[in-house]
ZAMARGU-4260 file (C-alpha; in steps of 0.2 Angstrom, whole numbers, plus 5000, padded with zeros to 4 digits):
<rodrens>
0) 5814/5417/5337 | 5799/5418/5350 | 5795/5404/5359 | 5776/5401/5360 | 5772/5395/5377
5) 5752/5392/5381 | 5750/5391/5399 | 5743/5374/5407 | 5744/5364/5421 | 5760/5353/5421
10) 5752/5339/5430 | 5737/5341/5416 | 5737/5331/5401 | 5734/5339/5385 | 5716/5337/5378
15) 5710/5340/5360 | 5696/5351/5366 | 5709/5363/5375 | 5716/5368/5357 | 5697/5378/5354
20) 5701/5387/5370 | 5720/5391/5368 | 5722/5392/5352 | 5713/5405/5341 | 5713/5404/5324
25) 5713/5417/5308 | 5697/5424/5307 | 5688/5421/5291 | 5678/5435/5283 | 5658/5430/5281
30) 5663/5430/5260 | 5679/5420/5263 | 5679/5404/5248 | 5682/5386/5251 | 5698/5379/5253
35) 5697/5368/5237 | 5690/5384/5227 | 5704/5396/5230 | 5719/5381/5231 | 5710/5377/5212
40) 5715/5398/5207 | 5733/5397/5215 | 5737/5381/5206 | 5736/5391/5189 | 5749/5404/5197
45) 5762/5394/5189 | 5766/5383/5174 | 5775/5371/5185 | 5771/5360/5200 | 5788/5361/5205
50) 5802/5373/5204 | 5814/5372/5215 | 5819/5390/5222 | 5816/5400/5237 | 5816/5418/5230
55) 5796/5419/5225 | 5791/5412/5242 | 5806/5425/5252 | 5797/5437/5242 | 5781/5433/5250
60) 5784/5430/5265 | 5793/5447/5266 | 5776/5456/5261 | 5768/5446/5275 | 5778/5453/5286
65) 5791/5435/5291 | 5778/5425/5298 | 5791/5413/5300 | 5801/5422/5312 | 5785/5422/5322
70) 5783/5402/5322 | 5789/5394/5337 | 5803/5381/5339 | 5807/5370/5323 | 5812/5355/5321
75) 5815/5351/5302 | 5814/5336/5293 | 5820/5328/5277 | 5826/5312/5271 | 5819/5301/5257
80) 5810/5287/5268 | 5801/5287/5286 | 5799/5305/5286 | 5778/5305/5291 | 5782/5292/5303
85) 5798/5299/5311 | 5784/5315/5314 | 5770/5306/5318 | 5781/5296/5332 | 5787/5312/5338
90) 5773/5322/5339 | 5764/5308/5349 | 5780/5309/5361 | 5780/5327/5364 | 5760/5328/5363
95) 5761/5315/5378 | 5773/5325/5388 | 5760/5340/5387 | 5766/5351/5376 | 5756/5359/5360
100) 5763/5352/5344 | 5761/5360/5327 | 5764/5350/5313 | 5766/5351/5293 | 5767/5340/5280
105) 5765/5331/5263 | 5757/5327/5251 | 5739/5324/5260 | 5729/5310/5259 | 5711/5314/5254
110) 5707/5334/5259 | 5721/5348/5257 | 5718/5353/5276 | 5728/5336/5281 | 5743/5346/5279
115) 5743/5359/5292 | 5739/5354/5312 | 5738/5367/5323 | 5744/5363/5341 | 5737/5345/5339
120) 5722/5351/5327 | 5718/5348/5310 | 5714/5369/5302 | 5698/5371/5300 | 5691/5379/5283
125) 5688/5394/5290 | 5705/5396/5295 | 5715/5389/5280 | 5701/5398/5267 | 5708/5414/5277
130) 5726/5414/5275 | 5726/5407/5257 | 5717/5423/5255 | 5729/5433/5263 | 5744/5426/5253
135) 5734/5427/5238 | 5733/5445/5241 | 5751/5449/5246 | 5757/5439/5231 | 5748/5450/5219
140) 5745/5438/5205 | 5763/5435/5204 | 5772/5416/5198 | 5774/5406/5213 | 5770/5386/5214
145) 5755/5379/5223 | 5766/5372/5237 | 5777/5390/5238 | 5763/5400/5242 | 5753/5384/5252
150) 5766/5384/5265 | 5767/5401/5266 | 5749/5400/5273 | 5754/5386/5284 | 5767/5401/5290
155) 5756/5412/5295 | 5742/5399/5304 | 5758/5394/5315 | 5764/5411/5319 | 5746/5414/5324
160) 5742/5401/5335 | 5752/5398/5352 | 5763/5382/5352 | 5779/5374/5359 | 5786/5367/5344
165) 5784/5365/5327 | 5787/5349/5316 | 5792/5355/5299 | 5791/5342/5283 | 5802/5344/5269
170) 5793/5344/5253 | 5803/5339/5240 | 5823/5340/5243 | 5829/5351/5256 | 5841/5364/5250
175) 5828/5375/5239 | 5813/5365/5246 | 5801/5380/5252 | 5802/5375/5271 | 5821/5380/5270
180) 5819/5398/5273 | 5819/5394/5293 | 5836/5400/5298 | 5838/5392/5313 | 5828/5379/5319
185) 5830/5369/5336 | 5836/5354/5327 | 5837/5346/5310 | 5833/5327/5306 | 5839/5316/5292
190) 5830/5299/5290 | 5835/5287/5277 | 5839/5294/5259 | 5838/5283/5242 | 5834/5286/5226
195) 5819/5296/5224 | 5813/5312/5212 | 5830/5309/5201 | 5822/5325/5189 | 5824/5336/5204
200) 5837/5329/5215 | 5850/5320/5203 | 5851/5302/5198 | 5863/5296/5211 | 5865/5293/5230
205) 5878/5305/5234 | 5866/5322/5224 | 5852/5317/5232 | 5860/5317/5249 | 5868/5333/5246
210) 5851/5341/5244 | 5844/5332/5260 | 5858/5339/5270 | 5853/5357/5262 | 5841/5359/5279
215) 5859/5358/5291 | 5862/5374/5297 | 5878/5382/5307 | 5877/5376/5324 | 5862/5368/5324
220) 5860/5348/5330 | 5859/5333/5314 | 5851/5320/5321 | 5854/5305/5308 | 5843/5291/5304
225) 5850/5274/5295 | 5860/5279/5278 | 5869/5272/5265 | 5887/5276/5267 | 5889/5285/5252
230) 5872/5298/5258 | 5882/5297/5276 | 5897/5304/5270 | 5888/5319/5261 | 5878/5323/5276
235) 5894/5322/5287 | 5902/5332/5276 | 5891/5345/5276 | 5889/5343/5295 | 5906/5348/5297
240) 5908/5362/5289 | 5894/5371/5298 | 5900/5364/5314 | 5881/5357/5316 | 5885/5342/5330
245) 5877/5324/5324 | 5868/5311/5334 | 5871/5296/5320 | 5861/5280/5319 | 5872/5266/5325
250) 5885/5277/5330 | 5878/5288/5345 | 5863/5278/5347 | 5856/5263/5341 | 5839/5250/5343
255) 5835/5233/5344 | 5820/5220/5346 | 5819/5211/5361 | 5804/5202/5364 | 5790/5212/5364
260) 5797/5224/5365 | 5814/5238/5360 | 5829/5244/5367 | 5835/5259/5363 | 5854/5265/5368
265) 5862/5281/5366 | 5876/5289/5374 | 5878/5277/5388 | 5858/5275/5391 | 5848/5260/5388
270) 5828/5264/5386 | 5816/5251/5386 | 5803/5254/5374 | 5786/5244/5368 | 5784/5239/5351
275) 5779/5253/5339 | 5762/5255/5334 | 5764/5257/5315 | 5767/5239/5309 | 5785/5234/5297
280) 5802/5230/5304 | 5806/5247/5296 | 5796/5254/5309 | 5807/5251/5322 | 5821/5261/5317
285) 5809/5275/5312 | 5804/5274/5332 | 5822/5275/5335 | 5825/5292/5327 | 5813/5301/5333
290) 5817/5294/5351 | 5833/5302/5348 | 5827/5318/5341 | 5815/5318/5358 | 5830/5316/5367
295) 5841/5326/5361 | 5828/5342/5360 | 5823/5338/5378 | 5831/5354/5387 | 5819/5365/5377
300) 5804/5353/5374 | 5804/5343/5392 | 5799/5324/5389 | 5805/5308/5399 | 5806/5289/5394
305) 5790/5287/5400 | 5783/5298/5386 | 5794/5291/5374 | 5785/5275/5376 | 5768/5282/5377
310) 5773/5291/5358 | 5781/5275/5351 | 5766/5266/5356 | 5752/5277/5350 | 5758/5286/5337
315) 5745/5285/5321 | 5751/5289/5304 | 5738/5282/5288 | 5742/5274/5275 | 5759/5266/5282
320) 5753/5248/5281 | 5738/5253/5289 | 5723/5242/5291 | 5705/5247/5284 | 5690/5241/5296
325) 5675/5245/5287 | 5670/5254/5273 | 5664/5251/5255 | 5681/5242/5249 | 5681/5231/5267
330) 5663/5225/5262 | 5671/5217/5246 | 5680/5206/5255 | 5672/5190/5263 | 5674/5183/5280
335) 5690/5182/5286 | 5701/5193/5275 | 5708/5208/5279 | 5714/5225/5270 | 5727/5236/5271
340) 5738/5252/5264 | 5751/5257/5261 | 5760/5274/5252 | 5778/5268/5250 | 5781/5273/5232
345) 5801/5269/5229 | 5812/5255/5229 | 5819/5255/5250 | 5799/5257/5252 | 5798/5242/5241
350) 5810/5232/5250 | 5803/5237/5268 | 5786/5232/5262 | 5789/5217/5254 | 5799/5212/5270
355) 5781/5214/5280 | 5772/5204/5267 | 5786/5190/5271 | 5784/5191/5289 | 5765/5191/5286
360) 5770/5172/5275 | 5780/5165/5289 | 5769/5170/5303 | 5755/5163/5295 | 5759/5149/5278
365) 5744/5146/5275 | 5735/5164/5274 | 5738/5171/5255 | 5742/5190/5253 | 5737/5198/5239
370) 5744/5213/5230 | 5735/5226/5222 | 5746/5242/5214 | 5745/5259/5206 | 5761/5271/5205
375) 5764/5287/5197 | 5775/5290/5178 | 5787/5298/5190 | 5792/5281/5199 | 5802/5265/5195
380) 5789/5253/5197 | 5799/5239/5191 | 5811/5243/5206 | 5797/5246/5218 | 5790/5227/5214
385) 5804/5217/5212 | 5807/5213/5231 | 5790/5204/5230 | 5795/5192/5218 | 5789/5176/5225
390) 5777/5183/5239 | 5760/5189/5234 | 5748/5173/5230 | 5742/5186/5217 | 5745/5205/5208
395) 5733/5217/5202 | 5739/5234/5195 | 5726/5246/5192 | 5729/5265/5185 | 5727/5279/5200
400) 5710/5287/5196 | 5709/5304/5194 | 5728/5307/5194 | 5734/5313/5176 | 5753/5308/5180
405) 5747/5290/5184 | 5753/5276/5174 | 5741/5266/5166 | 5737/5247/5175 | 5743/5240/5160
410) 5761/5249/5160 | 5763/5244/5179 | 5758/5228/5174 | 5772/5227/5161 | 5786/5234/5175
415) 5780/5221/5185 | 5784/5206/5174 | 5804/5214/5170 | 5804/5212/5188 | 5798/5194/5189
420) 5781/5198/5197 | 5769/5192/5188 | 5752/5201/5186 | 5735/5206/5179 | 5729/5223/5175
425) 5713/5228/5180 | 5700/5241/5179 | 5699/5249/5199 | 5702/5244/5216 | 5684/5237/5217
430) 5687/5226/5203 | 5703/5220/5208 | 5696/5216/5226 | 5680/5205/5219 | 5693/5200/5208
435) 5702/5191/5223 | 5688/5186/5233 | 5682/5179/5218 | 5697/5170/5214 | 5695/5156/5229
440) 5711/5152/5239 | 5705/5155/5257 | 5704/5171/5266 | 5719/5180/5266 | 5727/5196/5268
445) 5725/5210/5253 | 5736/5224/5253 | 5735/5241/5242 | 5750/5250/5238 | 5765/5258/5228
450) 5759/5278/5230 | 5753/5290/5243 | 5740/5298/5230 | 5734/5281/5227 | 5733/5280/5246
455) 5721/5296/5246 | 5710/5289/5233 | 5707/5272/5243 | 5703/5282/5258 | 5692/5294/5252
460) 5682/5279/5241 | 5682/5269/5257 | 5673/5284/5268
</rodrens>
């Protein structure tokens, strides 16, 4: 596998302007379509959204000539929880110790170009317009899923652009997920698995961790983020018999708060870090593994503690109990209150959100925090909501516009009151926010929250 290698300065901090002078990109013909235009034609390609299997996409990638042989180094990434924020942490780390970071993941928020960064860039139109194209055309109008023949695109972008390491999401899974056809990456990471997509994965623990720990490749390092034991022993398992050495949460490293601040030990080491910059206790540990991941990938992709800090306290990652500013939804809101959002769409996500909410009560009794939730037919809401019973001063459940797999405000409303939350349905976000302010109480705290596409909707709504 080449290692891409742009040449700079060591002493030189990278700069976003530098990427438009390093770092070409596919060159779009003068009749090249919009993005939205030709990603609208591939959808139809396929009767499904997803379908697990890696044959249509080897088949494509072949007729492109391996674009992922061409990429540079890989670190893969699966797990059920803390995924974006592992990559966003680590991205920031390796980005702060100069090197040129591609990343890819999903879904995206509000356009489809979120997905794909090249060497610390968002693509451009131009660029992504270009290589759909020139899957499209390879692909001959053969089946092949949206996501396949996306991150085949996001392939061929990497292998075209000069970076030092590539940070590569799992969709959906890991064994048969189309990321999987990298056959051997520099490392491979496995955050927090529960239970998540039971159509796909299976409806216990143990399936869904042995489809996680489908990315663990012969030789290649496991770094492990905090699992149950019953995950643990899958991934271990699987571990083993590919002779891939593990780095294991609370075993070869391990992090605590201290002040304000975290301590970070592994193999004999202690690291002083600063708080992260993505608010939640869950956070932390989500710092902690990608500390670890630096750490152990640092012969190839040189970083120190000192950019480990700078990372862990700069990364950015929206919609993971992110605060809003300003915008059309903030100007709902009177003086005083405040709005944020979050993705976390299952029931660990549930638990680590609702536990913010409680911190947010004891640091402040007498500010109210306010619920407001949309989820997808695909998701347990009743699992999701229960560890707010008790919490919010009030719930709002409103239907995900423009999503046809949303459940209806009215269902998540009935889910929530199985899991003893009591709440109100109500016709948008807009609504349920006059709704609130309308409601009296004293300022307070509003958070939206329960799913990712609902995240996407609020952002683009707000500007």
């Amino acid at each position: 596998m080449p290692r891409w290698r742009t040449p700079r300065r060591p002493d030189r901090p990278l700069r976003s302007e530098d990427t438009a002078i390093t770092a070409p990109s596919p060159v779009a013909s003068a009749d090249t379509q919009a993005p939205d235009a030709i990603l609208a034609r591939l959808q139809t390609l396929h009767p499904k959204a997803i379908d697990l299997s890696l044959g249509r996409l080897q088949t494509l990638l072949d007729r492109l000539g391996n674009p992922e042989r061409a990429v540079p180094p890989v670190i893969h990434v699966a797990g059920t929880n803390g995924k974006g924020s592992t990559i966003a942490y680590l991205r920031a780390i390796l980005e702060a110790a100069g090197h040129r970071v591609h990343v890819y993941t999903s879904p995206h928020l509000v356009r489809f170009n979120e997905r794909i960064r090249l060497a610390g860039d968002l693509i451009d139109d131009a660029a992504f317009s270009a290589v759909l194209e020139e899957c499209e055309a390879a692909n001959g109008g053969e089946p092949i899923t949206l996501f396949e023949i996306t991150t085949a695109a996001a392939f061929l972008a990497f292998s075209r652009v000069p970076a030092d390491v590539l940070l590569l999401e799992v969709g959906l899974g890991g064994r048969f997920d189309a990321t999987n056809v990298i056959d051997r990456p520099l490392a491979c990471v496995i955050t927090p698995v529960s239970i998540d997509h039971v159509a796909f994965l299976g409806d216990t623990i143990e399936k869904i961790a042995f489809e996680k720990a489908g990315i663990v490749k012969p030789g290649v390092p496991v770094i492990v983020g905090p699992q149950d034991p019953r995950a643990f022993g899958v991934i271990a398992d699987r571990a083993a018999a590919l002779e891939a050495p593990m780095t294991v949460f609370a075993r070869d490293y391990s992090v605590r708060r201290e002040g304000e601040g975290l301590v970070v030990e592994a193999g004999g080491v202690t690291e002083a870090l600063p708080l992260p910059s993505l608010p939640g206790a869950h956070q932390i540990d989500n710092a902690a593994v990608a500390v670890a991941v630096a750490t152990a990938v640092s012969g190839s992709l040189a970083n120190t503690a000192v950019h480990r800090a700078e990372g862990v306290r700069t990364a950015s990652w929206p919609a993971r109990m992110q605060r809003l500013t300003r915008g059309p939804l903030v100007e709902l809101l009177a003086a005083g209150w405040s709005l944020w959002l979050d993705g976390g769409h299952n029931a660990d996500a549930g638990r680590a959100v609702a536990a913010q909410v409680a911190a947010w009560r004891r640091e402040r009794p007498d500010e109210p925090v306010h619920l407001i939730v949309g989820m997808l037919n695909t998701k347990a809401a009743d699992d999701y909501l229960r560890p707010f019973a008790g919490l919010p001063a009030s719930v709002s459940t409103v239907a995900i516009p423009g999503e046809t797999a949303s459940l209806s405000a009215e269902a998540v409303a009935a889910m929530a009151g199985t899991a003893g939350v009591a709440a109100a349905a109500r016709e948008s976000v807009a609504e349920a926010l006059s709704g609130i302010v309308a409601g009296g109480g004293g300022a307070g705290r509003v958070l939206i929250a329960g799913s990712l596409y609902l995240a996407g909707r609020v952002l683009a709504e707000n500007g």
